[in-house]
VEXKOLKOL-75169 format. One line per 4 residues: number of its first residue (from 0); their letters; for each residue x, y, z of C-alpha. Coordinates in Angstrom, 3 decimals, m for minus. Example, Ala and Ser with C-alpha at 12.3 -4.5 7.8 and 13.67 -1.06 7.14 Angstrom:
# VEXKOLKOL-75169
0) as) 12.300:m4.500:7.800  13.670:m1.060:7.140 .
//
This chain:
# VEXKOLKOL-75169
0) xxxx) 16.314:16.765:m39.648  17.520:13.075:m39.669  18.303:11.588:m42.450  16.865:7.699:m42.469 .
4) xxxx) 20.285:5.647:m43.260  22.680:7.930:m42.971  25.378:6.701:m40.422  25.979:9.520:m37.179 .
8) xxxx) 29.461:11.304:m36.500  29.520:8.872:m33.592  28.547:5.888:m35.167  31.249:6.589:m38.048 .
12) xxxx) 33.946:7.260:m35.802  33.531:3.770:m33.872  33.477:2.169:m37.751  36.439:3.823:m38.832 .
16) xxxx) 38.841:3.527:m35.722  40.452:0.331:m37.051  41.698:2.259:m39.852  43.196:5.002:m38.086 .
20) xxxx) 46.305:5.651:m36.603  45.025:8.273:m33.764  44.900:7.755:m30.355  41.390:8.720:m29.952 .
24) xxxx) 38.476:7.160:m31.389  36.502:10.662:m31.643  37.783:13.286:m34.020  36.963:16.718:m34.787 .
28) xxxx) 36.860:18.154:m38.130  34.798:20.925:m40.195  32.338:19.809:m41.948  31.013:17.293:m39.719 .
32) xxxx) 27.363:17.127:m39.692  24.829:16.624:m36.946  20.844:16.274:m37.222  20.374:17.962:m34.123 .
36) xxxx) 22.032:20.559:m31.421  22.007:17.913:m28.706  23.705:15.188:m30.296  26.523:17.414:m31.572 .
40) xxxx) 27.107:18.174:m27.365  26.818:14.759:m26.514  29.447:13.892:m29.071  31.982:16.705:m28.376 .
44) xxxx) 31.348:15.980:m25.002  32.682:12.516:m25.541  35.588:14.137:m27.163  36.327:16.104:m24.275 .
48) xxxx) 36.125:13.176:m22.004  38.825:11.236:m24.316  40.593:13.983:m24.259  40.378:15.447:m20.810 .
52) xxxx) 38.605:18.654:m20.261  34.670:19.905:m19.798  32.639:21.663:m22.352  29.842:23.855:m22.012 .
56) xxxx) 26.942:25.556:m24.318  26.617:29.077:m24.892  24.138:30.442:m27.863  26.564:33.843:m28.168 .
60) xxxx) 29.352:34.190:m30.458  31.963:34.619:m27.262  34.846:32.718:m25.899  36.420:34.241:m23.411 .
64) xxxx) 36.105:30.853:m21.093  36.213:33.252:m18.165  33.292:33.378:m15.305  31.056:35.423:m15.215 .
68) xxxx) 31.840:36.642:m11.100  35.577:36.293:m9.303  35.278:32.764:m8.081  38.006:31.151:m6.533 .
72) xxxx) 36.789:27.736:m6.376  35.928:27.793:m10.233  38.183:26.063:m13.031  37.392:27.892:m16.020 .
76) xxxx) 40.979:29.289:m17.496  39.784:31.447:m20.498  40.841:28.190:m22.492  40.050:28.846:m26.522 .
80) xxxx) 39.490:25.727:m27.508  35.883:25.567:m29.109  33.258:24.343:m31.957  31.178:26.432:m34.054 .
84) xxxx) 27.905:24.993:m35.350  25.877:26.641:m38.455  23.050:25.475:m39.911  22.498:23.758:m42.635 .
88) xxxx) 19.744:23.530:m45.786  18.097:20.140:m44.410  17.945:22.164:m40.813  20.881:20.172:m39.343 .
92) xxxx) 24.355:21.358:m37.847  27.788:20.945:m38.767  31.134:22.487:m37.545  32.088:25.275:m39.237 .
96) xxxx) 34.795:26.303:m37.436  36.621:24.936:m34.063  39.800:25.134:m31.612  41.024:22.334:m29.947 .
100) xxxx) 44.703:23.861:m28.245  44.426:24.244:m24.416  46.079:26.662:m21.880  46.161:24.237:m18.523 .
104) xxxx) 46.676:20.527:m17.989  44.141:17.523:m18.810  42.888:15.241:m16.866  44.641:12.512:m16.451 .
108) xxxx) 42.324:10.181:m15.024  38.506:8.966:m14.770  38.529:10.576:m11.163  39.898:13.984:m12.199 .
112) xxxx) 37.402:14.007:m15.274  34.456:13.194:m13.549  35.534:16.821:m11.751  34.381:18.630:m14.836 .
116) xxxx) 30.644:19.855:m14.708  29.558:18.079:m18.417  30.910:14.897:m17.016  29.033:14.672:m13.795 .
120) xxxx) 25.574:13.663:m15.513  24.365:10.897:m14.273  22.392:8.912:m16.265  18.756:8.081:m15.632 .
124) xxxx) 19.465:4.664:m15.172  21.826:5.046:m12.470  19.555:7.764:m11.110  16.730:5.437:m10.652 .
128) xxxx) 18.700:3.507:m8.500  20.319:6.165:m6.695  16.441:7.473:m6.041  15.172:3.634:m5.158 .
132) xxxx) 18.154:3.286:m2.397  17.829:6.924:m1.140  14.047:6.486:m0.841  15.329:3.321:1.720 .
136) xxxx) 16.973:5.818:3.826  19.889:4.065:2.829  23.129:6.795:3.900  25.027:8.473:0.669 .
140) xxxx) 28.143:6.572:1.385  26.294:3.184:1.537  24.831:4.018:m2.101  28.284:5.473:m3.055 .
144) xxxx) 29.497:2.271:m1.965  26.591:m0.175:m3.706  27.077:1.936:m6.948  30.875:0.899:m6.816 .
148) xxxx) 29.873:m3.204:m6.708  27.523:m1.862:m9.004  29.705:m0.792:m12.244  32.691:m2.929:m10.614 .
152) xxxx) 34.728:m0.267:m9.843  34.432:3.222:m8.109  36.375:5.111:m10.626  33.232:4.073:m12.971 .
156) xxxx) 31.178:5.619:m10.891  30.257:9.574:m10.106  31.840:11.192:m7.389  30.442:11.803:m3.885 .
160) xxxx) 29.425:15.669:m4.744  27.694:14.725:m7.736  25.781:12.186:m5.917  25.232:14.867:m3.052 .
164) xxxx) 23.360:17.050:m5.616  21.530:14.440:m6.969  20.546:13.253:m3.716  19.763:17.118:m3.000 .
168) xxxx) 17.587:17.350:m6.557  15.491:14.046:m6.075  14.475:15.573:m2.016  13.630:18.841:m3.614 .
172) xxxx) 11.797:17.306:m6.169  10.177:15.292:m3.935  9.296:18.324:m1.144  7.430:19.670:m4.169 .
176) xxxx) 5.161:16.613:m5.124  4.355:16.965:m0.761  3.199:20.867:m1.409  0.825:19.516:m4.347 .
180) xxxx) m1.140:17.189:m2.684  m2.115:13.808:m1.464  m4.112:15.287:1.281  m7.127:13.569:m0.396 .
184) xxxx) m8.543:10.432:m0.230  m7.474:7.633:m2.029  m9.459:4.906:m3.536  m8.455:3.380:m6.906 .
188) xxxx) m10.830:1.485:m9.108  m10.394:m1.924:m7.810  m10.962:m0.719:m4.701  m14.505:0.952:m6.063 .
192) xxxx) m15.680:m2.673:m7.173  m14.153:m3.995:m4.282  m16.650:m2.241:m2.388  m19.516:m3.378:m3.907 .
196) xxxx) m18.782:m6.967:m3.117  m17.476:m6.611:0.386  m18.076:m3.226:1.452  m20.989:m4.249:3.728 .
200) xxxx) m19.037:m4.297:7.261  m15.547:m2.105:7.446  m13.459:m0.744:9.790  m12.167:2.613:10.098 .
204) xxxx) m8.873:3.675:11.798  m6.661:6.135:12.215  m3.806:5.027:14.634  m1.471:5.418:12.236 .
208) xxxx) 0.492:8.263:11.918  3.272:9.462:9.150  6.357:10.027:11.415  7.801:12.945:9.278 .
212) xxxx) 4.776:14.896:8.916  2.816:13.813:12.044  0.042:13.274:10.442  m2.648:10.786:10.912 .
216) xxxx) m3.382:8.748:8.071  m7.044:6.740:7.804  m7.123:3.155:6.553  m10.709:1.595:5.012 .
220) xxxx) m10.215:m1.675:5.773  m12.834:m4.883:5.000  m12.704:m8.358:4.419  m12.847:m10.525:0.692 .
224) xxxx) m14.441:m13.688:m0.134  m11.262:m15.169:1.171  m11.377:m13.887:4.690  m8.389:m11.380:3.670 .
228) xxxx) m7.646:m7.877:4.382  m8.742:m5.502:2.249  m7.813:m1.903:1.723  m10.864:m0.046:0.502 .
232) xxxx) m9.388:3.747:0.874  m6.873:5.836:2.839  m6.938:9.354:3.783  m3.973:11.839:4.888 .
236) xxxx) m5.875:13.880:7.677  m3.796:17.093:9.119  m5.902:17.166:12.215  m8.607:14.882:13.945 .
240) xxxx) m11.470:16.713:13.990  m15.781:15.411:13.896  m15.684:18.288:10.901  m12.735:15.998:9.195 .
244) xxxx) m14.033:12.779:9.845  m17.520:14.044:8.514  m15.999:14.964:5.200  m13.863:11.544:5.150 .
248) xxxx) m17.122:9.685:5.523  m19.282:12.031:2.822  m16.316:11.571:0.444  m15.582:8.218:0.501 .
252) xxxx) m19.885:7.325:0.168  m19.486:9.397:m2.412  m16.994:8.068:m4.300  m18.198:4.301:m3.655 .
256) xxxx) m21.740:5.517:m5.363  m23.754:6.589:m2.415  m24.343:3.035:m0.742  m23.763:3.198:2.729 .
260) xxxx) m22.247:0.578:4.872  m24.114:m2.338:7.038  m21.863:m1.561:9.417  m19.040:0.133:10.296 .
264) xxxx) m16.623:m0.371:13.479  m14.995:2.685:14.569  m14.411:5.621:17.307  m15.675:8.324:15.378 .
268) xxxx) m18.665:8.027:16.791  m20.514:11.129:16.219  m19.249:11.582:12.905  m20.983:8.525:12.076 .
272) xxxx) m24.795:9.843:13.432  m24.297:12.697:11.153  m23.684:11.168:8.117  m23.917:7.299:8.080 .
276) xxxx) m27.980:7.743:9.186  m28.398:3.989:8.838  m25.362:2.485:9.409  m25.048:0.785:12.689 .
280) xxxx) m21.521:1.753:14.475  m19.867:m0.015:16.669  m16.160:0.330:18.671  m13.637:m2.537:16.967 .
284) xxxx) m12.532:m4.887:19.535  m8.854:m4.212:18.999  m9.494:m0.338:20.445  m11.140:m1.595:23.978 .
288) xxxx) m7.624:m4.028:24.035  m5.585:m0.803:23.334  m7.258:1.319:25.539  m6.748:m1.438:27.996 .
292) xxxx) m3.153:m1.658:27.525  m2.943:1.950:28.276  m5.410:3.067:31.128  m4.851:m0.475:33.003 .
296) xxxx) m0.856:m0.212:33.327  0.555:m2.770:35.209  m2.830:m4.884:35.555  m2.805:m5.774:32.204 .
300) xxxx) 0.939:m5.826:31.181  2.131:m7.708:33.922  m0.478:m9.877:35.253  m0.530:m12.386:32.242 .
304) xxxx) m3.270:m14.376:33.564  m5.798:m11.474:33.742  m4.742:m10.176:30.229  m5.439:m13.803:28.969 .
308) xxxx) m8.893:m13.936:30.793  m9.722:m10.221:29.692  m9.371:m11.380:25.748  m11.051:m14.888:26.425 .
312) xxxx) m14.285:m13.011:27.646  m14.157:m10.270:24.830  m13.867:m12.951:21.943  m15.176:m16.293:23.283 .
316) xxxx) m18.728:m15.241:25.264  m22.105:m15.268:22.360  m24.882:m14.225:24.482  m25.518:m11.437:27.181 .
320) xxxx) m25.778:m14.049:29.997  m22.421:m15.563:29.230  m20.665:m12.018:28.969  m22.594:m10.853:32.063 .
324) xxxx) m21.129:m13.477:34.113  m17.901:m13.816:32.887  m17.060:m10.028:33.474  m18.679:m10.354:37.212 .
328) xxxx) m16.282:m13.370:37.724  m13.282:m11.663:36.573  m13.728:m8.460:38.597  m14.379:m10.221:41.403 .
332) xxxx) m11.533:m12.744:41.122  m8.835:m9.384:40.192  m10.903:m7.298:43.154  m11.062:m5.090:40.118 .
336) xxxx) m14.697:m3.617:40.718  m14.116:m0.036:41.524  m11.560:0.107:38.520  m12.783:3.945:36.860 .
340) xxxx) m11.602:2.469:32.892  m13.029:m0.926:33.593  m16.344:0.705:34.953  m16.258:2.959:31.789 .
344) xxxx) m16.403:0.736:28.908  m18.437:m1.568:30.709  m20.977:1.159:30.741  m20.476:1.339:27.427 .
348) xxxx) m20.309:m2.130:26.449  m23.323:m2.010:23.858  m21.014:m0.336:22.153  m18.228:m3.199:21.421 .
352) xxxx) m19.526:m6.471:22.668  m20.909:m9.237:20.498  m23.515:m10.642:22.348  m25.241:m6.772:22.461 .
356) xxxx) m25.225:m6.871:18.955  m25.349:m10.246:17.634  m27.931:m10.152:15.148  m25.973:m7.389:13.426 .
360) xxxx) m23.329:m8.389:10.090  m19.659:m7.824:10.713  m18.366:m10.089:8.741  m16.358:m11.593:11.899 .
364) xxxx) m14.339:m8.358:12.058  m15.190:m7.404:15.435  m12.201:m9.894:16.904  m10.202:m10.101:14.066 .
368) xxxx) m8.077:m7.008:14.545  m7.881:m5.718:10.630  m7.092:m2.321:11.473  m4.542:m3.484:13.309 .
372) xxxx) m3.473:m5.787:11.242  m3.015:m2.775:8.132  m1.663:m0.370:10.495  1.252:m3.352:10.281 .
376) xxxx) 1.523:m3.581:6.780  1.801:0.028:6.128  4.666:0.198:8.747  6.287:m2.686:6.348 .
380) xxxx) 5.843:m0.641:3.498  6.528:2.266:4.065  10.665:3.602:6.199  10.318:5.902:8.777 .
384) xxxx) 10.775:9.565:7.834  8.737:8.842:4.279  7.941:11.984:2.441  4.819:11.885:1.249 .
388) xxxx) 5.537:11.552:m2.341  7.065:7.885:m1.090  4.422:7.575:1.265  1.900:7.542:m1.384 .
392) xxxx) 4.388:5.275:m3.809  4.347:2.672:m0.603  0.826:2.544:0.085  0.052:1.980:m4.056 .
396) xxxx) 2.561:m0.786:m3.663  0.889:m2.539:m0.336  m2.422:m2.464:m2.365  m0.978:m4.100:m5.619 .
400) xxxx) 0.802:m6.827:m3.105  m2.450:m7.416:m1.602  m4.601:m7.638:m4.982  m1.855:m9.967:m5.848 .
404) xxxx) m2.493:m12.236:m3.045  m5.779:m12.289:m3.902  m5.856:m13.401:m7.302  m3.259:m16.266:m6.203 .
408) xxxx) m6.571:m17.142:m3.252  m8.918:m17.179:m6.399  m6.457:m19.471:m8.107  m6.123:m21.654:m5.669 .
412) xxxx) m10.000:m22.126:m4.818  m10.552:m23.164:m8.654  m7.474:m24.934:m9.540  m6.724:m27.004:m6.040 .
416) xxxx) m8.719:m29.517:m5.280  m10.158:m29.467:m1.175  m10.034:m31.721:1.394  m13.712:m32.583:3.235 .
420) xxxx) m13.345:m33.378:7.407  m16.308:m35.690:6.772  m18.827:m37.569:4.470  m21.424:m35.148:5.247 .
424) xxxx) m23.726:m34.644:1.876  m23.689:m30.758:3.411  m20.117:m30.451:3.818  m19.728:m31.336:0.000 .
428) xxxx) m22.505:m29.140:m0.975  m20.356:m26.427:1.353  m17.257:m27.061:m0.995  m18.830:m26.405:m4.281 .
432) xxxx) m20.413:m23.066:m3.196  m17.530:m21.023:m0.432  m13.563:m20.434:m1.729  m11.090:m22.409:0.409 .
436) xxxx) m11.209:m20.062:2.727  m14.584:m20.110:3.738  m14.872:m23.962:3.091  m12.569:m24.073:6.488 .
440) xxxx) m14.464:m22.059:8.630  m17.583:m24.008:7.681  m16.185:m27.169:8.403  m14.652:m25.669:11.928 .
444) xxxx) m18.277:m24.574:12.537  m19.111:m28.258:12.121  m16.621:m29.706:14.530  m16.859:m26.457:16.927 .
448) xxxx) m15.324:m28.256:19.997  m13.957:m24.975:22.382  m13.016:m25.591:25.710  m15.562:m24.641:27.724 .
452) xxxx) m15.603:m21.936:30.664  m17.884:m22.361:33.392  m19.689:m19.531:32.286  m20.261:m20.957:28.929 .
456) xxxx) m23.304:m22.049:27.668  m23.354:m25.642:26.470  m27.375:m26.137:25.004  m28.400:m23.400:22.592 .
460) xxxx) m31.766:m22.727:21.017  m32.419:m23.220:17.737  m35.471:m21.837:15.918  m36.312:m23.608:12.830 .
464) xxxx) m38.617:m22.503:9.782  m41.780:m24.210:9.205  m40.484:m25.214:5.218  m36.495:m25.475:7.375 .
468) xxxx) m35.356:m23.211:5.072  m34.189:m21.303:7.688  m32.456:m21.814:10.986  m32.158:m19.267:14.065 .
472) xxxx) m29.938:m19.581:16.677  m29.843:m17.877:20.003  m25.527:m17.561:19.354  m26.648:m15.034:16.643 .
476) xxxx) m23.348:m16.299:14.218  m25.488:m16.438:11.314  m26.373:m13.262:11.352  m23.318:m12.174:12.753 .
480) xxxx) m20.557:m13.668:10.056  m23.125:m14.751:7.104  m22.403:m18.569:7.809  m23.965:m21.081:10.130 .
484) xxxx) m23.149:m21.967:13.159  m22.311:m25.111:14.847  m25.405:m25.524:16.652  m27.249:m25.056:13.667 .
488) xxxx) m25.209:m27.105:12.197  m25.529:m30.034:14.193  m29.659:m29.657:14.105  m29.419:m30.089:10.419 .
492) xxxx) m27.271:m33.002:10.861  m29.956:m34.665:12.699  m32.397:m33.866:10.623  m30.804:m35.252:7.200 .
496) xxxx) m30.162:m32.043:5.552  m27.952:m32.235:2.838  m27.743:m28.867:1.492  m26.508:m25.608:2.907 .
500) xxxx) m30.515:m23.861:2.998  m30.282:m20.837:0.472  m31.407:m18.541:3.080  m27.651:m19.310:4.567 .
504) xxxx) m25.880:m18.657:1.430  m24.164:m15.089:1.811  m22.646:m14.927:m1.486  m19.775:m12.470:m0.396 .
508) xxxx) m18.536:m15.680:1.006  m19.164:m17.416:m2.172  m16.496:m18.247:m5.448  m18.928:m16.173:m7.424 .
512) xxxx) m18.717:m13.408:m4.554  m17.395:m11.164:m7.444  m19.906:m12.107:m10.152  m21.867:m9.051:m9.878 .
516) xxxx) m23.664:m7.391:m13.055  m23.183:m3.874:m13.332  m25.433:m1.628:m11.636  m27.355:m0.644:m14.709 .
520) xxxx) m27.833:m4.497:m15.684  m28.599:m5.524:m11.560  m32.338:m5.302:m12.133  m31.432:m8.652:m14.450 .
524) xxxx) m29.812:m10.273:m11.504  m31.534:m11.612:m8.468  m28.602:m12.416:m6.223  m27.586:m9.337:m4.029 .
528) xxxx) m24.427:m8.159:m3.327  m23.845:m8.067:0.654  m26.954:m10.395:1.543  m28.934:m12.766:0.185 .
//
């Protein structure tokens, strides 16, 4: 047992070295006394290291310091020299008896000594950083080489094998966190309230795939208060199947506490009938330009002026009209008519165009390209050839970066003061109620000055309340994004409103977007979460 205030064998040999006349600054001698088995090897085996041989353990009363199979490549002599521990009454150790005469050479150097086996630990310090560059597919001689700049000097260092078998452990140890798991979804707690605020509209995608494992791996992705990405969940699929993605979406309603999405823009498309009854589904914008990229080959690729045109109808056209003729303009113009892809999705366009769904919340994600835009992140975060123990490590460490930009967003909106495009009484109101963010888009709204196609609509229709509490526009943006819309906008203007109506305030948009009572306590709250 230790013994509070009594000075260690090791810390009494460093005290007492100034007196001596030895070479060494460890000694052995009988007597000496240890509180525990471990600390007597660590300090013979800093005797050895002075010295210049290895050391091993053994619990048997033997010393033959032979092996225990003919080995060739093996070192051990049958060398004598040895420590005996006994115990003693306070359940410590000392040396009862040792041998300290050799039969072969010492080592003469750090190089040759980091050859014996008790000198080749590497402590966990330097194995953390071995395991951080490794896990950076950075080669063995490049971390042999960083370790040298490292301690200064490569004699300081272990040797190459030792690092091999390190390098060897931390994969195997690895391979076995991949046979326990991850192929589950994850969603952390943040993520959980995260959902409550935001989790009205999300997309759904699972483009990306793990390049060691091949398998796809499904990002949850919505938008904050700030009008950033965010991450609500991400599952490791081994195949894509309606039977997996039915499970993905049970789980993850599950897990959020059974409220269903507004909406949801995805492929899966008859997943989402089964399970997400009343959720509307649509087809994300950034899949009809990747499936256009693919089926259209050189069309699209080379002919930069119909790829520009193509995107210009998808995100600029609000109403069926506009969209109508702007598609029957560009066919025509590209003799593109017959086109079998082009045909397809326009059969389909219900499915992914604005104007046939309008009047339906997406919180602007339909032409923003989130999925896209996490697929990207992920491939920053995480090297090719991850394992998926690192895979997992990467993806925890994209969401904490991302949580962290947030809560430098919420700093900003209540510590930096905003800048107004006008005198407007509404704009003000506007800046005391959206984060900076939002505040933007509001004002863009008010100065909405596109360039026009000649398929674009320039007079909208705007339906106003009898109490003008609430304004309707024939663009649908309101209902579309949760903020008006520059028509609307402009009506208001005329009419001397000074106040964004409450009907209009969507407070996921809002500074207090978070400001949610818990759901046992929401009967005390009026405000809802995802509409108002």
């Amino acid at each position: 047992m230790p013994v509070p205030g009594r000075a260690g064998p090791l810390e009494s040999a460093h005290r007492g070295f100034a007196q001596r006349t030895s070479e060494n600054i460890l000694s052995v001698q009988s007597g000496l006394c240890f509180d525990c088995l471990p600390e007597a090897y660590e300090y013979f085996n800093l005797y050895s290291w002075e010295v210049g041989f290895g050391i091993r353990y053994k619990k048997a009363n033997v010393t033959n310091g032979f092996p225990n199979k003919k080995n060739a490549s093996s070192i051990r002599c049958g060398c004598k020299t040895m420590i005996r521990l006994l115990r003693t009454k306070d359940h410590g150790w000392y040396i009862t008896d040792f041998i300290l005469h050799h039969n072969h050479p010492l080592s003469r150097n750090n190089g040759e000594k980091l050859c014996w086996s008790s000198h080749k630990h590497i402590d966990r310090y330097t194995r953390e950083l071995v395991r951080n560059l490794r896990e950076k597919d950075v080669p063995l001689t490049k971390v042999y080489s960083i370790l040298g700049n490292y301690f200064g000097s490569v004699e300081d260092i272990p040797n190459k094998r030792s690092l091999e078998n390190l390098c060897k452990q931390i994969s195997k140890e690895e391979a076995n966190d991949d046979k326990r798991g991850s192929l589950v979804l994850f969603m952390n707690g943040k993520s959980k309230l995260d959902y409550q605020y935001f989790g009205d509209a999300i997309t759904f995608d699972t483009t990306y795939k793990t390049k060691l494992y091949g398998m796809p791996f499904g990002l949850s992705v919505g938008v904050n208060n700030h009008f950033q990405s965010i991450i609500f969940s991400g599952v490791l699929m081994r195949q894509e199947t309606i039977e997996s993605f039915e499970w993905i979406f049970r789980e993850f309603t599950s897990l959020v506490g059974g409220k269903p999405h507004v909406t949801i823009l995805t492929a899966m498309e008859v997943a989402i009938k089964r399970v997400l009854k009343s959720t509307t589904h649509r087809w994300c914008k950034w899949h009809v330009f990747k499936m256009a990229k693919e089926r259209l080959g050189s069309v699209y690729t080379k002919n930069n002026n119909f790829k520009a045109e193509f995107h210009k109808l998808i995100n600029c056209n609000i109403t069926v009209p506009e969209f109508e003729a702007a598609w029957k303009e560009l066919m025509e113009k590209y003799d593109l008519k017959e086109h079998h892809f082009l045909t397809s999705i326009y059969e389909s366009r219900h499915r992914w165009e604005k104007p046939f769904f309008s009047g339906i919340f997406c919180a602007k994600m339909t032409s923003t390209q989130r999925s896209e835009s996490a697929n990207h992140m992920l491939k920053g975060y995480v090297p090719p050839g991850a394992s998926m123990h690192l895979f997992v490590k990467q993806y925890n460490t994209l969401i904490a970066d991302l949580i962290s930009k947030e809560d430098s967003e919420n700093q900003r909106t209540r510590m930096v003061g905003v800048v107004l495009k006008t005198r407007w009484p509404i704009e003000k109101h506007a800046a005391s109620i959206y984060t900076s963010k939002m505040l933007e888009m509001f004002s863009d709204h008010s100065f909405d000055s596109a360039a026009r196609e000649k398929w674009s609509k320039v007079q909208y229709e705007v339906t106003i309340s009898d109490d003008r509490g609430l304004y309707t526009c024939e663009c649908g943006l309101a209902e579309h994004m949760g903020m008006l819309c520059c028509h609307s906008i402009q009506v208001m203007l005329r009419l001397g409103v000074d106040k964004v109506p409450d009907a209009h305030i969507l407070k996921r948009w809002t500074k207090n977007a978070s400001d949610v009572l818990p759901h046992h306590l929401a009967h005390l709250q009026n405000t809802q979460r995802f509409t108002k």
